[in-house]
C-alpha positions in Angstrom: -20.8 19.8 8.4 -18.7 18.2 11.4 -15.2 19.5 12.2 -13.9 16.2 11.2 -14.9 16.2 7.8 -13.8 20.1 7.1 -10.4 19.0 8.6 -10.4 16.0 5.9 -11.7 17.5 2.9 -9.9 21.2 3.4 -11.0 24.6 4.2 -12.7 25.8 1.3 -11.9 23.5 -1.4 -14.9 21.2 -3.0 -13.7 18.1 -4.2 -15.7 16.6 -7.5 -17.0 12.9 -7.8 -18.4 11.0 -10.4 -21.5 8.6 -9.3 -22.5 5.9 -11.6 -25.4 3.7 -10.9 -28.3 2.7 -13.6 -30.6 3.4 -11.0 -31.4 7.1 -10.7 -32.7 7.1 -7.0 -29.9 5.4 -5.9 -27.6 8.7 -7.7 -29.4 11.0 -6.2 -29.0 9.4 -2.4 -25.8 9.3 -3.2 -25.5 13.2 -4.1 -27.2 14.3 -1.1 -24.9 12.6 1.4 -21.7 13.3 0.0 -22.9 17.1 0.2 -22.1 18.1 3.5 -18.5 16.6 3.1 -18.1 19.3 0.0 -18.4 16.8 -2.4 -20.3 17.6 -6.1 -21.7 14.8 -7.7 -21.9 14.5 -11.4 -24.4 11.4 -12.7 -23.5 8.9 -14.9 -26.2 6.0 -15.8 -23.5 3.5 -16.6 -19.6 2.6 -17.1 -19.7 3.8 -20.8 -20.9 7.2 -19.8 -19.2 7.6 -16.9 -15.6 7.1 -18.8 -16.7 9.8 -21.2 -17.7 12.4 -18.5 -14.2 11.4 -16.3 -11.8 12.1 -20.1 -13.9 15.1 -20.7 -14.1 16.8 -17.0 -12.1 16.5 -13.8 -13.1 14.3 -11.5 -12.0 13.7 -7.8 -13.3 10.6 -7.3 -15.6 7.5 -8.8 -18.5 6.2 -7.2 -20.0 2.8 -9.3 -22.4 0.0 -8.9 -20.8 -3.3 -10.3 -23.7 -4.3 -12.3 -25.1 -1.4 -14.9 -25.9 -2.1 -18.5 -23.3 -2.0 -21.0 -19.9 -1.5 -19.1 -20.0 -2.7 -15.7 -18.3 -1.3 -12.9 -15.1 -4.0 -12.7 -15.1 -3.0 -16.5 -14.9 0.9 -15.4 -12.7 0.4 -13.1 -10.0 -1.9 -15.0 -10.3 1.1 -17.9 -9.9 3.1 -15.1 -6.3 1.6 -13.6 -5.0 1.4 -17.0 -5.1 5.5 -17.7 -6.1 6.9 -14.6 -4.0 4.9 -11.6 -3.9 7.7 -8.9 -8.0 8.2 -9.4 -9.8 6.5 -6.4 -12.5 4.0 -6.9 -15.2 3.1 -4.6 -17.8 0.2 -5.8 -21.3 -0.5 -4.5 -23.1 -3.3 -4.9 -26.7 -4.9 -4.2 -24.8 -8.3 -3.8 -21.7 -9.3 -1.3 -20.1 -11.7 -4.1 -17.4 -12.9 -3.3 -15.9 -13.0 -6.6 -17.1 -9.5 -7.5 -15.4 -8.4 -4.1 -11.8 -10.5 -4.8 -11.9 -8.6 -8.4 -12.7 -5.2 -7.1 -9.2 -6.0 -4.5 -7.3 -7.3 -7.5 -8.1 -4.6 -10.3 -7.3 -1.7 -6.9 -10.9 -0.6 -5.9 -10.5 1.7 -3.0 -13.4 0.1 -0.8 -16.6 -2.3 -1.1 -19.7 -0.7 0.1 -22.6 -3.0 0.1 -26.2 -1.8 -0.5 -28.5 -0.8 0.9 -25.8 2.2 1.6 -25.4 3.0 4.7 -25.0 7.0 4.0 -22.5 7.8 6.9 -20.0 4.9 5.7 -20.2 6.3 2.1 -19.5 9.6 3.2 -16.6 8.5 5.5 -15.4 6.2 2.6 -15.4 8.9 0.0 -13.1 11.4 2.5 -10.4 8.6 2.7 -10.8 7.7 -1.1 -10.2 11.7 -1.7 -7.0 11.6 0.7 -5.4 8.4 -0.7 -5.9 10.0 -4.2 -4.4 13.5 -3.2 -1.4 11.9 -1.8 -0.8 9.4 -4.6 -1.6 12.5 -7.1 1.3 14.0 -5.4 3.4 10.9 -5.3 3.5 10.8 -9.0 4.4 14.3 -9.6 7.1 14.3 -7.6 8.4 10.9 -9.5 8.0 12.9 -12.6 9.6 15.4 -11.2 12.5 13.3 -10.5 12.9 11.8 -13.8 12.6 15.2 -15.8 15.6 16.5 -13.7 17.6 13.0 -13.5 17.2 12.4 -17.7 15.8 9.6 -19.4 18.3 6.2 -20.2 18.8 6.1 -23.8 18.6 1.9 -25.1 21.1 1.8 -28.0 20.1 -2.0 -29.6 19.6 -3.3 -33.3 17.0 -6.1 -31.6 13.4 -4.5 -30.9 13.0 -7.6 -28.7 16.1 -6.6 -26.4 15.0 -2.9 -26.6 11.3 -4.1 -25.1 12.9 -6.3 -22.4 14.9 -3.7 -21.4 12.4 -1.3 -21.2 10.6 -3.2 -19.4 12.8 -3.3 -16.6 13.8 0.0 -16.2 10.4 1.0 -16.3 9.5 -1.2 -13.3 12.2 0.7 -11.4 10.7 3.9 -12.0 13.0 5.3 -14.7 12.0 7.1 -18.3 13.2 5.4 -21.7 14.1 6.4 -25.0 15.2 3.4 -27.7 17.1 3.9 -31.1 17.5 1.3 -33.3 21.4 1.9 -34.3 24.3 4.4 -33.8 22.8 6.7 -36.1 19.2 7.1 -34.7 20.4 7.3 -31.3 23.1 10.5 -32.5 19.9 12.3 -34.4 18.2 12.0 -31.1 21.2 13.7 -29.2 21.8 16.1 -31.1 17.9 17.0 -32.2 17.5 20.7 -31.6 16.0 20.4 -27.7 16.8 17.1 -27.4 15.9 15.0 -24.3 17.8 15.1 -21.2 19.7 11.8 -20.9 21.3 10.2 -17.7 22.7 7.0 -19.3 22.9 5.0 -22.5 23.1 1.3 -22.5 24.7 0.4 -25.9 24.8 -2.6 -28.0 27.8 -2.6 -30.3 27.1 -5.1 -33.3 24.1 -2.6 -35.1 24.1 -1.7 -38.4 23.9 1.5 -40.3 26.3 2.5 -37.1 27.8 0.4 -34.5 27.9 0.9 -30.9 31.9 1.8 -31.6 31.9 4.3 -34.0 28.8 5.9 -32.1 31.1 5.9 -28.4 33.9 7.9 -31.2 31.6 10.9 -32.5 30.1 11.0 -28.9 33.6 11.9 -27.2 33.5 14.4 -29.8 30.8 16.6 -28.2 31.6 18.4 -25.3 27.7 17.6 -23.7 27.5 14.4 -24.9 30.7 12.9 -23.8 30.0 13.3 -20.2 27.2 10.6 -20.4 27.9 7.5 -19.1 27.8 4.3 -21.4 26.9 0.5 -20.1 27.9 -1.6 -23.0 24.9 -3.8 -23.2 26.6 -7.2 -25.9 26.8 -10.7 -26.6 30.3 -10.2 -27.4 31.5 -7.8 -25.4 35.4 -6.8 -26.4 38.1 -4.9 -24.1 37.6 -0.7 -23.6 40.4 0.7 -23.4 39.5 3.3 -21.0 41.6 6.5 -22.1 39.5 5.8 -25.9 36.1 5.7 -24.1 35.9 7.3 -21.1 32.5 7.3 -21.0 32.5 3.8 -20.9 31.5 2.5 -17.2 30.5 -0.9 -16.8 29.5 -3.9 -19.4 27.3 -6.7 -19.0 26.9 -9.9 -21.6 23.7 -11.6 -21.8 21.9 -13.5 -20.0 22.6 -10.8 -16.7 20.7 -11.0 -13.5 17.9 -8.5 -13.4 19.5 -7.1 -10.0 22.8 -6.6 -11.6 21.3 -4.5 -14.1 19.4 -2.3 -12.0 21.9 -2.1 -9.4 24.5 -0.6 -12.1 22.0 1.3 -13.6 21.2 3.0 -10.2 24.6 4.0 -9.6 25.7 5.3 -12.7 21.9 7.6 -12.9 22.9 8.7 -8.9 26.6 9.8 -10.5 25.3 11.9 -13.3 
């Protein structure tokens, strides 16, 4: 082994990749060059089998030809991005299509490799592939990290199409969401025996069963509870009278900027 690779892959630790390729000569090539970098290799014969073996076992890393029977590789690897984002995915192919190439880049393959291989590439591709997935492994444990100690925002809207465009923001901005449906769901959720931690509720106040005002009245009466901060989130937004809620932080009507959203979202998460 060269003192480059041990410094890359670590001092003792093997790293665990999954080949798949319908041809079984081309598998084993594989296994014995990635070897010597401490890589195992477990053998898949096509993109069907290999998603099996990856949700039963832990796997490093994913090594597959483009064109296999069943489910190809740019299948694999667009099942792949959709449930497994920080798993590195290197394809090889017997062809340099260019469309097969532009749909690796587009669906986030972590390299190309044309065959026939050219072993010492491989190898140096799979050690990069392994770092990039470490580090991003790492990156999104530390953003869940982050959003466990920071709470969730808590959507308060009668309107599941409101609740799902707003949702759909915030989670583009890295934050956790919970939804309720009225005043009353969104008070069961709060008060739920280990109930979530939340950093901010944006609240609708026309909602049946319980309206966004009566909920902002029972929340001031919990000691935990009133010290969240409320955006009131309405089409018909009416004056707050501060010393009633002072929870109450900020209001925006509809249609609101995207920015001006997140921007008051940000602040009021940074001041809880």
């Amino acid at each position: 082994m060269t003192e480059g690779l041990e410094r890359d892959i670590g001092d003792n630790a093997w790293a665990h990749a999954l080949v798949a390729d319908d041809e079984p000569l081309v598998r084993r090539l594989i296994r014995r060059a990635l070897l010597p970098a401490r890589i195992d290799v477990a053998e898949a014969r096509d993109g069907l089998q290999a998603l099996s073996a990856i949700e039963r076992e832990h796997v490093d890393l994913v090594i597959t030809d483009v064109r296999m029977p069943g489910l190809s590789g740019l299948g694999l690897l667009a099942k792949l991005r959709a449930k497994h984002a920080s798993l590195p995915v290197v394809l090889i192919s017997g062809s340099d299509e260019v469309a097969s190439r532009q749909m690796a880049v587009e669906l986030g393959a972590f390299d190309f490799l044309r065959k026939p291989l050219d072993m010492k590439q491989l190898r140096d591709s799979a050690v990069r592939a392994l770092e990039w997935g470490r580090a991003h492994s790492t990156a999104s444990f530390a953003r869940g990290l982050l959003e466990k100690r920071r709470g969730a925002i808590l959507v308060v809207d009668d309107y599941a199409d409101a609740r799902a465009t707003l949702r759909d923001l915030l989670e583009q901005a890295g934050h956790a969401v919970l939804e309720a449906a009225n005043g009353r769901q969104a008070l069961d959720l709060l008060t739920a025996r280990g109930a979530p931690e939340v950093s901010l509720i944006l609240l609708d106040l026309a909602m049946p069963v319980m309206d966004g005002w009566k909920l902002l009245e029972i929340l001031q009466s919990y000691l935990r509870l009133s010290s969240i901060p409320v955006v009131i989130v309405s089409a018909q937004p009416r004056r707050l009278h501060p010393q009633t809620f002072g929870a109450v932080v900020g209001s925006l009507q509809p249609p609101y900027e995207r920015g001006q959203l997140l921007s008051l979202v940000d602040r009021c998460v940074s001041a809880a």
